[in-house]
N, C-alpha and C positions, 0 to 999 in steps of 0.2 A: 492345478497341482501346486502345493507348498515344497517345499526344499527345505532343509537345515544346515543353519552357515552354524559353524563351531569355534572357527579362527580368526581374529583379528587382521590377519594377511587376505583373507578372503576379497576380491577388487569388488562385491559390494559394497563391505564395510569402508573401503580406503577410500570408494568413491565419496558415500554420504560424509566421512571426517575431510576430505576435500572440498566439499562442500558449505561449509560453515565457514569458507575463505570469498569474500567477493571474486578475488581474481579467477578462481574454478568457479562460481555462479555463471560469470562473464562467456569465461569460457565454453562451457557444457549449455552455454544458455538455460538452464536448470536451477531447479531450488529446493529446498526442507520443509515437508509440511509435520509438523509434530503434531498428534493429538485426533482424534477420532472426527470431531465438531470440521476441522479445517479440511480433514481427507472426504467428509462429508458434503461438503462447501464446494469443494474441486470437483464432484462425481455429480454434484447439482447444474452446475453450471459450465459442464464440457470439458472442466480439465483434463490433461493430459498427463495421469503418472504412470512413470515408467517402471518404478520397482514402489513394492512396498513389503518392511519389514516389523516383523511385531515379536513380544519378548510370550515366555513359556505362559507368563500369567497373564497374560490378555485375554486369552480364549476362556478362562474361568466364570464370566458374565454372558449368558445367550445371545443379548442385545450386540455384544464384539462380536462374537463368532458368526453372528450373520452378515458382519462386516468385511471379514474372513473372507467368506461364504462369496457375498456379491463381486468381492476384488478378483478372486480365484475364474467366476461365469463370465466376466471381462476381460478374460484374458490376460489381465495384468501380473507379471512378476512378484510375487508373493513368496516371502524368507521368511522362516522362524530361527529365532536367537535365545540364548540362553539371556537369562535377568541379567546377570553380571556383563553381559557382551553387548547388551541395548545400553545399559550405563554408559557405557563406556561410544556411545556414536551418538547419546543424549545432550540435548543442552538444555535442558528444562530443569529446574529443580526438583519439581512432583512430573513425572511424566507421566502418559497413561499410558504407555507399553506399545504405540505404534506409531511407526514414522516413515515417510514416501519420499519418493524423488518424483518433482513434480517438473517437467516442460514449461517455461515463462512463457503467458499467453501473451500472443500476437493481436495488436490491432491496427488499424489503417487511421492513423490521426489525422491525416489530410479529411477523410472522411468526417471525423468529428469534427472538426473545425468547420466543417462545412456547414453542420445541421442549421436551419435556421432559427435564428436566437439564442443556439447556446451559448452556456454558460462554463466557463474551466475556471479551475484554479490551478496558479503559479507557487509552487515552494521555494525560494528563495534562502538556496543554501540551510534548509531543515537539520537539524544535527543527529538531537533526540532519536534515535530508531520507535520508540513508545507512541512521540508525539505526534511523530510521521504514518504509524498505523492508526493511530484515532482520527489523524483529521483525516486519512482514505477512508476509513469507515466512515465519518460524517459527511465526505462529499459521495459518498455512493447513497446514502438515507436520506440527504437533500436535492438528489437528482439532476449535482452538477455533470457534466458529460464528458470531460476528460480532467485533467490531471499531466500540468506539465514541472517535472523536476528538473532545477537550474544544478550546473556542474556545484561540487560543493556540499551538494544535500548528503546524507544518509543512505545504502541502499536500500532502495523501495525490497530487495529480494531479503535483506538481512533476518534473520530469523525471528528477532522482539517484533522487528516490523510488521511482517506475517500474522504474527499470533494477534499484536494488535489491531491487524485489520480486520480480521475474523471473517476472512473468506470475500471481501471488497477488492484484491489483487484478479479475482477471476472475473469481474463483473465492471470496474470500471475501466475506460483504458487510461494508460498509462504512459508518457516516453519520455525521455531526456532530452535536454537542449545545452550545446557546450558553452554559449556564452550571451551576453545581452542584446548580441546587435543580431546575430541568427535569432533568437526569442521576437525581437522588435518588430523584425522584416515579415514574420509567421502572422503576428497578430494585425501587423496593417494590414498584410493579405487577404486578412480574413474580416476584417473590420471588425475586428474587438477595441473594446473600450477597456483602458487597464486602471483598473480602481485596486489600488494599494493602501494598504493601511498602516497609521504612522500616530504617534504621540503627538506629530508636528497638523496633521490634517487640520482642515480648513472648517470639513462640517462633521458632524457624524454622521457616521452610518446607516442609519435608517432616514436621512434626511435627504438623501440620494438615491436617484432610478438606478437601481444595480440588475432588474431583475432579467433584463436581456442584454447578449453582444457582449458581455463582462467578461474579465480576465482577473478574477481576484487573484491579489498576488498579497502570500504570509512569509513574513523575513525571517532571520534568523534568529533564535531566543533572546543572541545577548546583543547583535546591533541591526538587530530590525532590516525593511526593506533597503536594497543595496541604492546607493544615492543616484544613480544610472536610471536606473524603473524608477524612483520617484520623480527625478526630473521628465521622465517620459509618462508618466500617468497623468490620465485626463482627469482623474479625482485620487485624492490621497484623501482618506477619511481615518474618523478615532472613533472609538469608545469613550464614553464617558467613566471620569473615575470619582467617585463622592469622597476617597478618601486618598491621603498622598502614600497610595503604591505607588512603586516603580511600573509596573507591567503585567498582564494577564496572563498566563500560559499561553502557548503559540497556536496548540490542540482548542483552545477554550475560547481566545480571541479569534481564528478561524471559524468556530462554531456559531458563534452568534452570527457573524455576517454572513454565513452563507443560508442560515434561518431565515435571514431577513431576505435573501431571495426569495426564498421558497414564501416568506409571507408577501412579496411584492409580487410576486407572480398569482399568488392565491386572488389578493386584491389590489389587482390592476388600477 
């Protein structure tokens, strides 16, 4: 059954403009999927949305309306709004007329830490929301296994985040860690090797076994790995740079070295 919100006071609406606040993400444990691809992404891979709302002209196209259609046979919470009332709980600038309240999925990182040989990556205080959803998309496409965010970073639930995961929030896990010496204690635990990358590294990055038990850890855009993790890293590796840049983007420098896992693992 669809429903028709008409008013701004309506506690759907209040809830989704609540929502675009970390402190109510925190809260509601909950988040904003905007856009057909990511509500797609969530129904792929188990998500859990609770409401979802779409404006008068979304159902205009067959391909939406069967989107409609499936949310409506799963029972999920399903509002229609006026164009001007979807604006107005939008934070995209071209939307496509449909947006959910999605449950932040649970996972058991004790568990990941456990697999034998994996591999994670550390964010060390990530800023970028943009930067922070492209490198979760590139560690979900290179088959790293979890994903730990240091106090400091971006939230992983923030909206730009989201969008630039492009459905990698459902798929890989994810958790936070408040400080360096809980982080530290996690990965002797588990016997990871923390390989950090720096301007200051010793070898580069392909010149080094990364491809099991690793803990890559990407710093922060403007002062890199925090000097804690590098004095605790078993390798601090670089990039090579042929010309006098300052530094690689955080999303870009992340990508290559976790490539080169995936090529150290291919050829062992």
């Amino acid at each position: 059954m669809i429903n028709k919100i008409s008013s701004k006071e309506n506690a759907v609406i209040k809830k989704i403009k609540q929502l675009e606040l970390k402190k109510y993400r925190e809260k509601y444990s909950q988040f904003l999927l905007e856009g057909i691809n990511l509500i797609h992404e969530a129904l792929k891979n188990n998500g859990i949305l609770d409401v979802v709302v779409f404006k008068d002209a979304f159902v205009n196209e067959p391909h939406q309306k069967e989107i409609i259609d499936l949310l409506v046979e799963k029972n999920i919470s399903v509002f229609n709004v006026s164009d001007s009332l979807f604006e107005h709980i939008c934070d995209t600038e071209n939307p496509q007329g449909i947006i959910a309240v999605a449950k932040k999925p649970y996972f058991n990182f004790e568990e990941v830490l456990k697999k034998q040989d994996s591999n994670i990556l550390i964010l060390d205080r990530i800023q970028d929301p943009g930067n922070l959803g492209t490198i979760l998309r590139t560690a979900d496409a290179a088959g790293m296994e979890g994903v730990i965010s240091m106090k400091g970073s971006v939230d992983l639930y923030n909206s730009k985040t989201v969008r630039a995961a492009a459905g990698s929030v459902f798929r890989i896990p994810v958790t936070q860690v408040e400080d360096v010496d809980q982080l530290l204690l996690l990965l002797k635990k588990h016997q990871k090797r923390i390989i950090a990358t720096s301007p200051r590294g010793e070898n580069y990055y392909f010149h080094v076994d990364i491809y099991k038990n690793s803990a890559l850890v990407i710093g922060n855009e403007a002062s890199g790995v925090s000097e804690a993790l590098l004095r605790s890293a078993q390798h601090i590796v670089k990039i090579p740079m042929l010309r006098d840049t300052e530094s690689l983007n955080a999303s870009i420098a992340a990508s290559l070295v976790m490539y080169e896992m995936v090529r150290q693992k291919m050829n062992p």
